[in-house]
C-alpha positions as CSV (number, residue, x, y, z in Angstrom):
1,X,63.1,-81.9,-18.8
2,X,60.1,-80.3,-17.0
3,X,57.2,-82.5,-18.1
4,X,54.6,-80.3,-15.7
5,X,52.6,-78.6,-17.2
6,X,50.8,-75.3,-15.6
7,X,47.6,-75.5,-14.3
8,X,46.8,-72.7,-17.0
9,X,48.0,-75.0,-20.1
10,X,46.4,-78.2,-18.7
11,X,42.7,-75.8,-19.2
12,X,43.7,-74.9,-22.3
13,X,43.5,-78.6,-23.1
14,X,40.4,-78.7,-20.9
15,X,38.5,-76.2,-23.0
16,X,38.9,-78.2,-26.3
17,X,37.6,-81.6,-25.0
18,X,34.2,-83.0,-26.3
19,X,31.2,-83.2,-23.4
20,X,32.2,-87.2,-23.3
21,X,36.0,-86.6,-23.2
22,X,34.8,-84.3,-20.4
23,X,32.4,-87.0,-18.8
24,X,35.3,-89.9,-19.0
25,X,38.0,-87.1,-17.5
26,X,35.7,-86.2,-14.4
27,X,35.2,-89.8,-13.7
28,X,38.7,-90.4,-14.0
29,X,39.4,-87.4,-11.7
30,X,36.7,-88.3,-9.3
31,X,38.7,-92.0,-8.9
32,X,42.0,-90.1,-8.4
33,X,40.9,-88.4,-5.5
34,X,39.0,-91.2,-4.1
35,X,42.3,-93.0,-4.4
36,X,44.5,-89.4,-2.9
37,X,42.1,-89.6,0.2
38,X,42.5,-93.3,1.1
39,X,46.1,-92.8,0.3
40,X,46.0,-89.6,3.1
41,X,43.9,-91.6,5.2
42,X,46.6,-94.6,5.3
43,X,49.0,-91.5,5.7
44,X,47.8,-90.5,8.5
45,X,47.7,-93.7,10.4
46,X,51.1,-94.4,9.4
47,X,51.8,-91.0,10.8
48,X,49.8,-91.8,14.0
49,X,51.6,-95.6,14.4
50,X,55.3,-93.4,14.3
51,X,53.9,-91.3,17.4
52,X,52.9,-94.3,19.2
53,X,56.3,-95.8,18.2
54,X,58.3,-92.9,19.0
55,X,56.3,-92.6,22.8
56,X,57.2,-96.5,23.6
57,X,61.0,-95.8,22.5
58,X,61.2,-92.7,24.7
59,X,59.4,-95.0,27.8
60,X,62.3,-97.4,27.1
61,X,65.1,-94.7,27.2
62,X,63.6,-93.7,30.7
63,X,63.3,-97.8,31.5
64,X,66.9,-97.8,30.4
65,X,68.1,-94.7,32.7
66,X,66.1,-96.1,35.7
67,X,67.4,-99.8,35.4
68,X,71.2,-97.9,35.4
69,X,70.3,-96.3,38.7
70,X,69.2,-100.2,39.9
71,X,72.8,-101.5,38.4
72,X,74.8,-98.5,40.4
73,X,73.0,-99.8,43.4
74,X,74.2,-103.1,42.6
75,X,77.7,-102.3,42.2
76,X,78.0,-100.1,45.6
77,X,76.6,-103.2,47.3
78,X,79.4,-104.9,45.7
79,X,81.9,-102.5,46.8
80,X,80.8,-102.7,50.2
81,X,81.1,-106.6,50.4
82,X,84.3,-106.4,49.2
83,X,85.3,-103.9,51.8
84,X,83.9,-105.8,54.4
85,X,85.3,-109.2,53.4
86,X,88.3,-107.6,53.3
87,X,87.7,-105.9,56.7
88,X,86.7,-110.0,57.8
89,X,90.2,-111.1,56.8
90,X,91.8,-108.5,58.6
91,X,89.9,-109.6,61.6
92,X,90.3,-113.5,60.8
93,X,94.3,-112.9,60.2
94,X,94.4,-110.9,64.5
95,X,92.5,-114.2,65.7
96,X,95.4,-116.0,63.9
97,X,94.5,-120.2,64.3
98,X,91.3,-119.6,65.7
99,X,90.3,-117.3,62.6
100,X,91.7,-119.4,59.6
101,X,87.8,-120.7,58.7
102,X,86.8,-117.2,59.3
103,X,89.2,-116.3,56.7
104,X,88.2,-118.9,54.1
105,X,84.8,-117.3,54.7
106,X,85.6,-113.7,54.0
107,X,87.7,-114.7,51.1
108,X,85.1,-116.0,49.1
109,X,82.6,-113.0,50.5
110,X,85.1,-110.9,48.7
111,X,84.8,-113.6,45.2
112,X,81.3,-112.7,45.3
113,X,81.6,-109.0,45.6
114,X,83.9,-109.2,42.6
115,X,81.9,-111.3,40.2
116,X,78.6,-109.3,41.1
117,X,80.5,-106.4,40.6
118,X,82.1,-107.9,37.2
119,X,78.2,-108.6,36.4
120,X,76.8,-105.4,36.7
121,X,79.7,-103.7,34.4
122,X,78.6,-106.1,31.7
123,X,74.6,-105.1,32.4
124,X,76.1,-101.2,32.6
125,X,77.5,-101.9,29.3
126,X,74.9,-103.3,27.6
127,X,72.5,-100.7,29.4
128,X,74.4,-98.2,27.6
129,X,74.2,-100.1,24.3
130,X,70.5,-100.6,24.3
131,X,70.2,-96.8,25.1
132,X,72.4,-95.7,22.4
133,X,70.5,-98.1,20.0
134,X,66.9,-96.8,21.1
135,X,68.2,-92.9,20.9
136,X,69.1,-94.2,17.4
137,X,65.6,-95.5,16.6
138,X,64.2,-92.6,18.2
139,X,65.6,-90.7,15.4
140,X,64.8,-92.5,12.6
141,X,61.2,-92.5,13.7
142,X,60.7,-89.1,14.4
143,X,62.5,-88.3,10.9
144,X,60.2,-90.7,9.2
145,X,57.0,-88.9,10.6
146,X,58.4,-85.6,9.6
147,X,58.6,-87.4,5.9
148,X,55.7,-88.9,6.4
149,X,53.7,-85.4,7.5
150,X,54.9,-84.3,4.5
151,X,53.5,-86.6,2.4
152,X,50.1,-86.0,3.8
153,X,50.5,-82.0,2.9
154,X,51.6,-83.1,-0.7
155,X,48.4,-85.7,-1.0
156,X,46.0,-82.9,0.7
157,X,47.4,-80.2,-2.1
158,X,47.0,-82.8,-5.1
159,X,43.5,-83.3,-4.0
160,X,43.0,-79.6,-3.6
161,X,44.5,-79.2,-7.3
162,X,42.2,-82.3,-8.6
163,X,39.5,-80.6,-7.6
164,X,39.7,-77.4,-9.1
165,X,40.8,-79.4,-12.5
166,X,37.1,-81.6,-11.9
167,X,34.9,-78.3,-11.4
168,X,36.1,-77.0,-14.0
169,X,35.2,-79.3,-16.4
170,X,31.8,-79.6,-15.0
């Protein structure tokens, strides 16, 4: 059941009112849209706080990206350790008894390389995990501003409509 009435039906009523029914609507209407612009005015900061929000999630996607270039870094260094201690072992197994502490040496090199490369898998992972999550929020803020932006047209057009109902009970 529509219970809106038109604008043209809510003057009818208008028209019939006494000068003090008239007096007590106006001031009634004049606290309404006192009330409709703080309500836009809190609308619009609310509005203002999801651009601000949706700025520093975007800055942390980039930090995100950048800190994955930094990991991939990481991992070729790990790579090329473990290539070299391999390369060391290689060398330490040709010197034979000479090259056995040589060979402890480049055996744990090559431990190293695999734990900092076992490292920065988990950091890629959760990288990718933090980025997904702040794409996510990204999202959800930028949809609740476009709600929120909508809200303010809906107050601004109430007011509008309050108005026009005020003056012409004047």
């Amino acid at each position: 059941m529509n219970t809106i009435k038109p604008v043209d039906t809510i003057n009818d009523t208008l028209i019939n009112l006494d000068s003090g029914d008239c007096k007590d609507l106006s001031a009634r209407i004049k606290e309404i849209e006192e009330l409709i612009e703080a309500n836009s005015a809190n609308n619009q900061k609310l509005y203002e706080s999801f651009e601000n929000l949706t700025r520093i999630a975007e800055n942390s996607v980039k930090k995100v990206t950048d800190t994955k270039d930094t990991v991939k870094v990481i991992q070729d260094i790990a790579m090329n350790t473990r290539i070299l201690g391999f390369n060391a072992s290689i060398e330490a197994s040709r010197a034979k008894e000479s090259g056995k502490g040589f060979g402890v040496i480049a055996q744990e090199v090559r431990s190293l390389a695999d734990v900092s490369k076992s490292s920065a898998d988990k950091i890629v992972d959760t990288i990718q995990a933090i980025g997904a999550d702040t794409d996510e929020i990204v999202h959800y803020i930028k949809t609740t501003s476009e709600i929120v932006e909508k809200n303010i047209e809906y107050t601004r057009s109430i007011a509008e409509l309050l108005k026009e109902i005020s003056q012409k009970i004047k």
